[in-house]
Structure formats: C-alpha cells, structure tokens
N, C-alpha and C positions, 0 to 999 in steps of 0.2 A: 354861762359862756365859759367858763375858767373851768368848768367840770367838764365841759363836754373837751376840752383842748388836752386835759390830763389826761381823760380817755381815751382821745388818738394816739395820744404819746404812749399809751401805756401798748396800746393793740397793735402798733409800728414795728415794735420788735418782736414780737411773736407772729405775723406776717412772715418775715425776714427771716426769722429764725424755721418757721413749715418752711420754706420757701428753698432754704437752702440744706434742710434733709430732705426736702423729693430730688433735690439732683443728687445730694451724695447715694440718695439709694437709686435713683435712673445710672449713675455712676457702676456700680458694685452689681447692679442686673447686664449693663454693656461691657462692665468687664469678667462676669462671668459666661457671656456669650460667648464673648472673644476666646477666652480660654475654653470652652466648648467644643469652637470648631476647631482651637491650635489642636486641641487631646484628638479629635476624630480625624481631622487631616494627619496628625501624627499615625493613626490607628490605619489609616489610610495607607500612607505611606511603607510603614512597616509591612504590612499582607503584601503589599507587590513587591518591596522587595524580599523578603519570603518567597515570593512566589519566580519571583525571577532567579534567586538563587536554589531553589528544587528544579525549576527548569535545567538549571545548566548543570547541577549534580546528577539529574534523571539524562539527560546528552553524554555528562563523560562515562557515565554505570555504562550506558547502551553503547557506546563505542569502546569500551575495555569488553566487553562482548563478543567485538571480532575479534579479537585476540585470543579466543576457547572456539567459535567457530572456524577459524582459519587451524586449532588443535585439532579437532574433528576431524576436518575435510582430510587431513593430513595421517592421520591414524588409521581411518578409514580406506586410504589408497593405499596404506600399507599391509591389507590384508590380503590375503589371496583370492583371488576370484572378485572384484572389487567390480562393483557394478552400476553404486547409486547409494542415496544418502538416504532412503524413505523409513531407516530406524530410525534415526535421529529428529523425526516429526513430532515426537512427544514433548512435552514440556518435562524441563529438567527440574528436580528440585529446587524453592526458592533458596538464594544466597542472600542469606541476612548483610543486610549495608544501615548506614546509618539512617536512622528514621523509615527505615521499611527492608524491603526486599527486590531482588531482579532474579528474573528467569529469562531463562531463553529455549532458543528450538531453532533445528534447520532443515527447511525446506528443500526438496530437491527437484527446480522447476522445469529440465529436463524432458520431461516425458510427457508433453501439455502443448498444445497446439500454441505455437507461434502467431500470432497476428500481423505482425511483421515481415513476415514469409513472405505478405503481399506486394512489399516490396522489392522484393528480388531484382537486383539491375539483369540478370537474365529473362526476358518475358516469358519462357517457356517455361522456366522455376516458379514465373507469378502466376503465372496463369494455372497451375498444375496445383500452389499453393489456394486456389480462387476456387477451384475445382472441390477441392478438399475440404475448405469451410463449408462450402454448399450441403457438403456430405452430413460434415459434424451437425450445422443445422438442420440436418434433413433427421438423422438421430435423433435429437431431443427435443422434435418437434417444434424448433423456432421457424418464427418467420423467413423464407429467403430473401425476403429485401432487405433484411438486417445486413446480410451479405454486398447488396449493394452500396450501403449507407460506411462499412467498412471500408468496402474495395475505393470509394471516393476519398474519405480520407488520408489514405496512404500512396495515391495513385493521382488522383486530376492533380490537374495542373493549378496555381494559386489564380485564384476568380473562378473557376469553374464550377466550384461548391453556392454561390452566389443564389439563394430562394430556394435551397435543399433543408437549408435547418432554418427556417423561421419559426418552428415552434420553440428552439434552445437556439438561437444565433450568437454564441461569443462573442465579445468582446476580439479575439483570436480565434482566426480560422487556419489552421497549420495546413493547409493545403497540399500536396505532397510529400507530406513529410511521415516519419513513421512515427508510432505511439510513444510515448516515451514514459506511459504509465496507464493500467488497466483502468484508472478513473476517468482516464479521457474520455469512456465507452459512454457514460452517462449524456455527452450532448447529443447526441444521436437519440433523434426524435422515436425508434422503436425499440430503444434501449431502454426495456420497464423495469421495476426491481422484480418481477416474474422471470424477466429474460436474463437476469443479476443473477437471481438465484441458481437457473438452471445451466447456464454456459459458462459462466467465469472459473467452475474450479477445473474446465477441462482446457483454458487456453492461458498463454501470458504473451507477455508483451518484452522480449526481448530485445535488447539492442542490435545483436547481429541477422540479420533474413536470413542468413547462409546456417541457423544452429541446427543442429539435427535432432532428431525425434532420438531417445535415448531406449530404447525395446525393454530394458529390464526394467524401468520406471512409469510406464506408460500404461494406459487400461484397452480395453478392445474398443470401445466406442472410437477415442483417438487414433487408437492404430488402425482401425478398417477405415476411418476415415481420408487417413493418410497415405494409405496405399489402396488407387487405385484396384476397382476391382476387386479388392477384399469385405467380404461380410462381415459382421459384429460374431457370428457364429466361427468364422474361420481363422478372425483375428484371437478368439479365447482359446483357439489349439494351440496355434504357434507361441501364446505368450505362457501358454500350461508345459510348455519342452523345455522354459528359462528353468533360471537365469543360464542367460551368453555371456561367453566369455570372450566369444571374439564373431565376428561376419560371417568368416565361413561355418560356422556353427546354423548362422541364421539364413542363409544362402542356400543349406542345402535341407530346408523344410520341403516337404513334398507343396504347400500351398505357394510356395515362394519362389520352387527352381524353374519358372516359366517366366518369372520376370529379369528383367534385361540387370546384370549384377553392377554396372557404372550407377544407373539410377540409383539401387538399394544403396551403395556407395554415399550416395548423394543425399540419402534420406535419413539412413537410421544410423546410429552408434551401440555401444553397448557397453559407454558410460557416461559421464555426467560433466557439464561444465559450469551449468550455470546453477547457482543458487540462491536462495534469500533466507536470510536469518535474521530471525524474528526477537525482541528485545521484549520483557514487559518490566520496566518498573515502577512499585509502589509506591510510593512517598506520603508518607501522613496519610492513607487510606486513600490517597486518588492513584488510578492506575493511567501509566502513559504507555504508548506501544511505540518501539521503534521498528524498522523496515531498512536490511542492508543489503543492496542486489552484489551479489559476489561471481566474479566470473572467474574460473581455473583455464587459464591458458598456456601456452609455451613458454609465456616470460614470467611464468609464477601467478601471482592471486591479484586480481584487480575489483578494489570496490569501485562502485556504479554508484546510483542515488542511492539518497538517503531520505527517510520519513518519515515524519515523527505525524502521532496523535489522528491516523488513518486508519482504518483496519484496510489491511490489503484487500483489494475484489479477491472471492472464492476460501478465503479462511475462513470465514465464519462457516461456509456451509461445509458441508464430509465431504474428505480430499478422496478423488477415489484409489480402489487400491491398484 
C-alpha cells in the first residue's frame, strides 16, 4: 500500500508537468498563427496601398498629358493650311517617370460619323442624320435595325424603350437622352463584337448633335454616307482634291455644286474641334490607358470625360485613313 501511494506521488508531477508543455506548446503554435496572419494582413495591406498609390501616380502622369496635348493642338493651328490632327495618331515615344513609363497620342474624332446627330432638336437635322446611318450601315453591311435600336435610344421618349432590350435590360435606360460614351452601344441587343469590330472606328459619340463632319479628316465610306446622294466612288474624288482649306474650295467640286451651299454649311468643316487624347501608363509592368475628350471652341480648350482602364470603341481596330 505505502508503494503504490509513493507511486502516485511520484507519477502526479509528471502528469502536471506533460500537461503544462502541451499548452506552452498549443501556446507558441496560436501564437505563431496570430503572427501569421498579422505578417499576411500586413502583406495585404501594403499591395493595395501600393496599389492605390500607382493608381493615383498613373491619374496625375495621364492628366499632366493634357498639358502636351493642349501643346499639340495649339502648334498645330499654328501652321498654315491647318486642317486636322491625324499625324499626331501615332504614339509618342515612352517618357520615363518613376517606376515605368507614359506615352501618349491624339486622336482627331472629327471626321467620324456622330451618333448623336440623332438627336438634333431640328427634326429635319435628325431625320437627315437617320437617313445617313442607314447609309453607313448599308456600307459595311450591318444590320439596319441596328439603326432602329440607336434611333430609340436617343429619341423615344423615357417608357417607350420598355420589352425592346430584354435580352441586355439595364439597370438605366437613358431614354432620350444622347450617348455620352461609345460603350453605351453594347446594350443594344444587335450590338455583336462583329458589329464592334466593323462600325465603331467610323462613328463617335459626341456631345454636341450640331458637330460637323470635318472633310480633310474623314474617309469616303463617311462621307458618301453623309452627303446624301453621294457614292463611296464619288466621295474618293472629292476627298483626293483635299486637303481644304476653306468651303468654298469644297463647294465648288463638280460632284458638290448641285447641292444646296446652306446645307453643306451645315454639314462639313474643314477643321477639327473635337478631340481625344489617349494616355498609357506603365507602372511596375502593368499598363493603364487614360481617355480625355477635348473640345476646341470659341472660349478656348474644354475637357469633357474622362476614362481610365477602357480601351475606347474603334482604337483597337485600323483607324481609317
């Protein structure tokens, strides 16, 4: 009896003693957890803001950008005979900046069927601009209900779109309202990336209905489109006489002097107002694209939107000449 009582006494503290190294070591494994996820929430934490600070370095590179395109535009109308920006479509050498590079390039969207046109508060302007899509889609073989799918958006009245788009029904249906960006085109149920590819580098989506078709920037499919009664064949004469340097240059083409000169007034220019200049920068190997619509008016230079990490509809595909 006295040996077996020695024995518990003896086996009590080494119980106690296992007992209390499994917790110092359940201890030292929860707090090497702990410390685990502090290092990868830390690891966490650091990448985004990283990432939030390339963000808004890759925002200020691309807005110090209009500040060399607003050089451009301005150089450019200082030369003689100034007709349109379509040299300046190339990309410029990259400018080293910290942690990568930015380029740019300026688009001259001028000479590119309007979408907006459609809404002309003149009905004779929309209906005339309605006419003229029909044409361009008739050119490059798109569907013409594509035409009606536009003409609803920019024209019925709000409800009247109501079981036209339930295959894409928004969330927002801008019902008479005008486009306010070429990606709107995607909810439109016969807007394929087929129909992406082939119409968006010959239209935009401008602010004003009233812009005019620019002649020394424009290609013949556009411009036969846009004028009435002109062929793809008769629109590549008139634009092989440019560049114009002013209306009555273009007025008194042989294909042209049978049309009424108020209209042509109305239609063409023979320079540029509107523009988009194109941003790319690199940072750490990722590329971001910015997008700045720039308008040249009376009161001097107005940016429009702005847009990052898009590519614009029609850049990606050959801008035509």
């Amino acid at each position: 009896m006295n040996m077996t009582r020695c024995g518990n006494k003896l086996s009590q503290p080494r119980r106690q003693s296992g007992a209390a190294l499994l917790i110092a070591l359940l201890a030292v494994v929860i707090a090497s957890l702990i410390a685990t996820q502090m290092i990868e929430s830390s690891r966490h934490s650091i990448a985004r803001t990283e990432a939030l600070l390339n963000s808004e370095r890759a925002w200020q590179y691309a807005h110090g950008m209009n500040e060399l395109a607003l050089e451009w535009i301005e150089q450019a109308e200082q030369d003689a005979g100034f007709t349109g920006l379509s040299r300046l479509a190339s990309w410029t050498p990259p400018f080293a900046v910290a942690g990568g590079s930015v380029s740019a390039r300026l688009l001259d969207l001028s000479g590119r069927f309007n979408l907006n046109s459609l809404s002309h508060p003149d009905p004779e302007r929309a209906l005339a601009a309605r006419r003229a899509l029909d044409r361009l889609l008739a050119s490059l073989n798109l569907d013409r209900s594509l035409s009606d799918e536009i003409q609803s958006w920019v024209r019925d009245q709000p409800g009247e779109q109501s079981g036209r788009y339930t295959q894409r029904n928004p969330p927002y249906l801008k019902a008479g309202m005008p486009f306010t960006h070429l990606s709107e085109l995607r909810w439109l149920i016969r807007f394929t990336p087929e129909t992406q590819r082939r119409l968006l580098p010959y239209v935009n989506a401008l602010p004003d209905p009233q812009a005019r078709l620019n002649i020394n920037q424009t290609n013949p499919i556009v411009l036969s489109a846009w004028l009435e009664s002109t062929t793809v064949d008769q629109a590549e004469r008139i634009l092989s006489a440019g560049p114009f340097e002013s209306l009555d240059q273009v007025r008194a083409l042989p294909e042209l002097s049978r049309m009424d000169r108020s209209l042509l007034d109305q239609q063409l220019s023979v320079n540029s107002q509107w523009f988009l200049a194109q941003a790319r920068v690199i940072l750490n190997g990722q590329p971001q694209d910015f997008f700045h619509l720039i308008h040249r008016g009376g009161s001097g230079y107005d940016f429009r939107y702005f847009s990052q990490a898009y590519e614009e509809p029609g850049l990606t595909a050959s801008i035509p000449p």
